[in-house]
FIDREN-533306 format. One line per field, with one value per atom (N, C-alpha, C): residue in three letters; atom name; x, y, z. Coordinates in nm, 2 decimals. Each point is the difference from the previous one (the first is absolute). Layout:
BEGIN
residuo = (ALA,...)
atomo = (CA,...)
east = (X,...)
north = (Y,...)
up = (Z,...)
***
This chain:
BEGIN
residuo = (UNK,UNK,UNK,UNK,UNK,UNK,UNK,UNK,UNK,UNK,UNK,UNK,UNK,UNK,UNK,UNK,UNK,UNK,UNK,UNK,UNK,UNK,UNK,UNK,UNK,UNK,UNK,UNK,UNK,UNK,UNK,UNK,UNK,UNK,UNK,UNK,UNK,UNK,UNK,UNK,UNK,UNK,UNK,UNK,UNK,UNK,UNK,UNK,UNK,UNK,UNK,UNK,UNK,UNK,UNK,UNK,UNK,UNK,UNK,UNK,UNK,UNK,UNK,UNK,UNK,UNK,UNK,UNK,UNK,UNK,UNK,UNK,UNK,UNK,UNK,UNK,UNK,UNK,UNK,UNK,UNK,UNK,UNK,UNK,UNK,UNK,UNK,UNK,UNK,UNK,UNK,UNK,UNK,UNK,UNK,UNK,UNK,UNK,UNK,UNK,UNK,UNK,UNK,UNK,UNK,UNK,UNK,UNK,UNK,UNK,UNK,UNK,UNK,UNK,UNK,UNK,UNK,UNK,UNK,UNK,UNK,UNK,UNK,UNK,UNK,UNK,UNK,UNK,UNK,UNK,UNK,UNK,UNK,UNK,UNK,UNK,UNK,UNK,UNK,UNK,UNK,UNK,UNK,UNK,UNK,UNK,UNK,UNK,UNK,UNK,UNK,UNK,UNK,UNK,UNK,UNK,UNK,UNK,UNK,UNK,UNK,UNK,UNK,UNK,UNK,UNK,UNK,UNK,UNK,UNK,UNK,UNK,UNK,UNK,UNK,UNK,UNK,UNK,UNK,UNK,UNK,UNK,UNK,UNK,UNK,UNK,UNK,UNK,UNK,UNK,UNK,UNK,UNK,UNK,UNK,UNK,UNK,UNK,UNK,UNK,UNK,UNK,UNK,UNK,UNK,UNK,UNK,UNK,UNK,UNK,UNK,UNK,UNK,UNK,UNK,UNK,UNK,UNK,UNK,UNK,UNK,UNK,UNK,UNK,UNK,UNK,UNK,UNK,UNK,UNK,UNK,UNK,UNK,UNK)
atomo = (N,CA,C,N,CA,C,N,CA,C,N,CA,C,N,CA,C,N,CA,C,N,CA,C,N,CA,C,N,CA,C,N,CA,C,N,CA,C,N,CA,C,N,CA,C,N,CA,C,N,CA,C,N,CA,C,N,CA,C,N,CA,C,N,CA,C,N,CA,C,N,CA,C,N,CA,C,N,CA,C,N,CA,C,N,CA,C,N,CA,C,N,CA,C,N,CA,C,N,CA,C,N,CA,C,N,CA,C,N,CA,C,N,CA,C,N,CA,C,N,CA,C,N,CA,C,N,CA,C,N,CA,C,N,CA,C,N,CA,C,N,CA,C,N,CA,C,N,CA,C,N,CA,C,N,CA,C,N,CA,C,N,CA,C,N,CA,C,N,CA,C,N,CA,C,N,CA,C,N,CA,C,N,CA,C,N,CA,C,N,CA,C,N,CA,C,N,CA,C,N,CA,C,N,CA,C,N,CA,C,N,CA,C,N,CA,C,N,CA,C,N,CA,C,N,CA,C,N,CA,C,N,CA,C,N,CA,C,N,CA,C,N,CA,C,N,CA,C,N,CA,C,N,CA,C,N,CA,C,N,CA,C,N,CA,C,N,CA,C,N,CA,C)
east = (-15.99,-0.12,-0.10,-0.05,-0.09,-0.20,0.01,-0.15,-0.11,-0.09,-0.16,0.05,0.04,-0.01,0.16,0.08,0.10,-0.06,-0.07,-0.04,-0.15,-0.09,-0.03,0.02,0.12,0.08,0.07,0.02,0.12,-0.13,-0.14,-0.07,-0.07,0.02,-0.11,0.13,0.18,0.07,-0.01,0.01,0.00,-0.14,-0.10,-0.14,0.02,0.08,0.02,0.10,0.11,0.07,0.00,-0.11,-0.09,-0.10,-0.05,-0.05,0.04,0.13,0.06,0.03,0.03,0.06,-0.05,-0.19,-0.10,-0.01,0.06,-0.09,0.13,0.14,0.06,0.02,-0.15,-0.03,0.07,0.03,0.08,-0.12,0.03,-0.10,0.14,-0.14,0.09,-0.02,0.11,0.01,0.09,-0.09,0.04,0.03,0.09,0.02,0.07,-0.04,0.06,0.15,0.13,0.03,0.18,-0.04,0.15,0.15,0.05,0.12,0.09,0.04,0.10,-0.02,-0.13,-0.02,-0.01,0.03,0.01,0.12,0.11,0.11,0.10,-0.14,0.10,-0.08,-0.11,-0.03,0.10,0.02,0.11,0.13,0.09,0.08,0.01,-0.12,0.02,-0.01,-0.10,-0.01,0.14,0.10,0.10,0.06,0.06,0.06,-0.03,-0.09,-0.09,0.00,0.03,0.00,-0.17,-0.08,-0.15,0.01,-0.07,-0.05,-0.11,-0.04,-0.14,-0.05,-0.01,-0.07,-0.09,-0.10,-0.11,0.09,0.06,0.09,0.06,0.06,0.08,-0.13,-0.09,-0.16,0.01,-0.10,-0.03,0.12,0.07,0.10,0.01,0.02,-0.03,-0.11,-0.13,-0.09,-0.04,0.09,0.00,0.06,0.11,0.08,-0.04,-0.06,-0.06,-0.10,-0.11,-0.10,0.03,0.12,0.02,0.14,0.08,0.09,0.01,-0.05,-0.04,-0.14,-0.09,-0.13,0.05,0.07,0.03,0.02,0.11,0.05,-0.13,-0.06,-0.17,-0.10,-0.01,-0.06,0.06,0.14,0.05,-0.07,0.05,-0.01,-0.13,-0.11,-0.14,-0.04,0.08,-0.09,0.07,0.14,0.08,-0.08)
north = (3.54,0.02,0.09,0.10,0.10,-0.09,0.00,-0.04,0.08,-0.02,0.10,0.05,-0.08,0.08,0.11,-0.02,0.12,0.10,-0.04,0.10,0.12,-0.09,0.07,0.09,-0.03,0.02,0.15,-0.02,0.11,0.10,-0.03,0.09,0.05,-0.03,0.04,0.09,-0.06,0.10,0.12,0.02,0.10,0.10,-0.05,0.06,0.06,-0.04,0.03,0.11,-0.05,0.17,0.10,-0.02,0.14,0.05,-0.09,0.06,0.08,-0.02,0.06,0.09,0.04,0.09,0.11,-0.04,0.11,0.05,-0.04,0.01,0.15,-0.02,0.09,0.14,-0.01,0.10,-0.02,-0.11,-0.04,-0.03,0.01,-0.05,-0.10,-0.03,-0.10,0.09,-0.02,0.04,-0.10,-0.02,-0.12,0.09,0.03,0.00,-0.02,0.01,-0.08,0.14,0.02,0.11,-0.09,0.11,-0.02,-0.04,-0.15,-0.01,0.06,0.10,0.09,0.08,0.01,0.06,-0.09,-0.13,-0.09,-0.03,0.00,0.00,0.13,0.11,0.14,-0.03,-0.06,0.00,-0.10,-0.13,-0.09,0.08,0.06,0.05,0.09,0.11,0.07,-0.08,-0.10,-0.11,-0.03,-0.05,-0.05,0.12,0.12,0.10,0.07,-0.06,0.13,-0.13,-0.15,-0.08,-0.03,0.06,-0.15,-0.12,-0.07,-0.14,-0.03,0.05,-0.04,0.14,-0.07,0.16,0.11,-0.06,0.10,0.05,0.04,0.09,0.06,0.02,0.04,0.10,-0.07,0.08,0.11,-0.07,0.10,0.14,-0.04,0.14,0.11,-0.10,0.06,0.08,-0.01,0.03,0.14,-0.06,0.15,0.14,-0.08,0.13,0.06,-0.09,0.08,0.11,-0.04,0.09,0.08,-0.05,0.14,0.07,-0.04,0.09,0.04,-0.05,0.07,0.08,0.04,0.05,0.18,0.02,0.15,0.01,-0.12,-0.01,-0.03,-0.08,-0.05,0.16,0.04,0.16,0.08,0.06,0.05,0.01,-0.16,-0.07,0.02,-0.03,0.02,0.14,0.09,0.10,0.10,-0.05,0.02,0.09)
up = (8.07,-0.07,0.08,-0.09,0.08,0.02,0.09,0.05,-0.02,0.03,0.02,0.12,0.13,0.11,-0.02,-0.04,-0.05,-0.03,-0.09,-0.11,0.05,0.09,0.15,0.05,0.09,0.08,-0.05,-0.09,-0.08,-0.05,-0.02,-0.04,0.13,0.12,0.08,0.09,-0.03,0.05,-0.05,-0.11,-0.07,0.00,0.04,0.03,0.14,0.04,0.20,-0.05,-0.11,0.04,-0.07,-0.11,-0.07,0.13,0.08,0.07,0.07,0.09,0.09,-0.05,-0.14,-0.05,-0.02,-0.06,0.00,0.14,0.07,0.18,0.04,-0.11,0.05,-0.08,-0.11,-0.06,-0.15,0.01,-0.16,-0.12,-0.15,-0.09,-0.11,-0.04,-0.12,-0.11,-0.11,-0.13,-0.10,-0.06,-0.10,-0.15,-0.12,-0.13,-0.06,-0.15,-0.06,-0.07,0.04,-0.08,-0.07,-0.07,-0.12,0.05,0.00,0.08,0.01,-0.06,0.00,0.12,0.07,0.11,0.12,0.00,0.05,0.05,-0.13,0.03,0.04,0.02,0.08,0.16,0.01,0.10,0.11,-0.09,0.08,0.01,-0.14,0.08,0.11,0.01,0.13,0.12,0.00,0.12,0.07,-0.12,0.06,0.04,-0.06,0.05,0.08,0.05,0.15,0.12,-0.07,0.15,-0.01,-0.07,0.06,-0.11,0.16,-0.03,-0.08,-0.07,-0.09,-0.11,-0.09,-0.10,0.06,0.08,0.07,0.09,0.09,0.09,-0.14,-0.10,-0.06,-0.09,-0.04,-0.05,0.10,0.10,0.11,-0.02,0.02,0.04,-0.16,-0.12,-0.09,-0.04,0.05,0.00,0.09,0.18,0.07,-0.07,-0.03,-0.11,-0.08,-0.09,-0.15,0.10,0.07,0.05,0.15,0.00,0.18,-0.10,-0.02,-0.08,-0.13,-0.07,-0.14,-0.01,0.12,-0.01,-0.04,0.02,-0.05,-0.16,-0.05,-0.13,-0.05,-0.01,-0.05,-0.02,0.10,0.03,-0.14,0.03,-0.09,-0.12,-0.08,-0.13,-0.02,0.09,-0.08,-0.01,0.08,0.01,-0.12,-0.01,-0.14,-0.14)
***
């Protein structure tokens, strides 16, 4: 059975490691998007080897904007 002091505990951990995380220049991003993008985001997780969806974001995210910044250029300037 989960307690108050669990339930604590598990909220003041999780406040300690948003914090550490902002400290290492990290932000949160919370939304709501369409599971189909969900379930391409898990499959790449598993076929690249990370442990959690945000490593598998993150990297999706460096890509879209350090290797696709030419293709984006292009297209708008199209």
């Amino acid at each position: 059975m989960t307690t108050a002091r669990d339930l604590e505990y598990h909220a003041q951990y999780q406040k300690r490691l948003r914090a550490e995380a902002r400290a290492r220049g990290k932000g949160q991003l919370n939304a709501l998007v369409a599971q189909d993008l969900i379930d391409r985001l898990d499959a790449m997780k598993n076929a690249r080897g990370f442990t959690n969806r945000t490593s598998a974001l993150e990297q999706a995210l460096t890509e879209y904007f350090e290797r696709g910044q030419s293709e984006r250029n292009h297209a708008v300037s199209a």
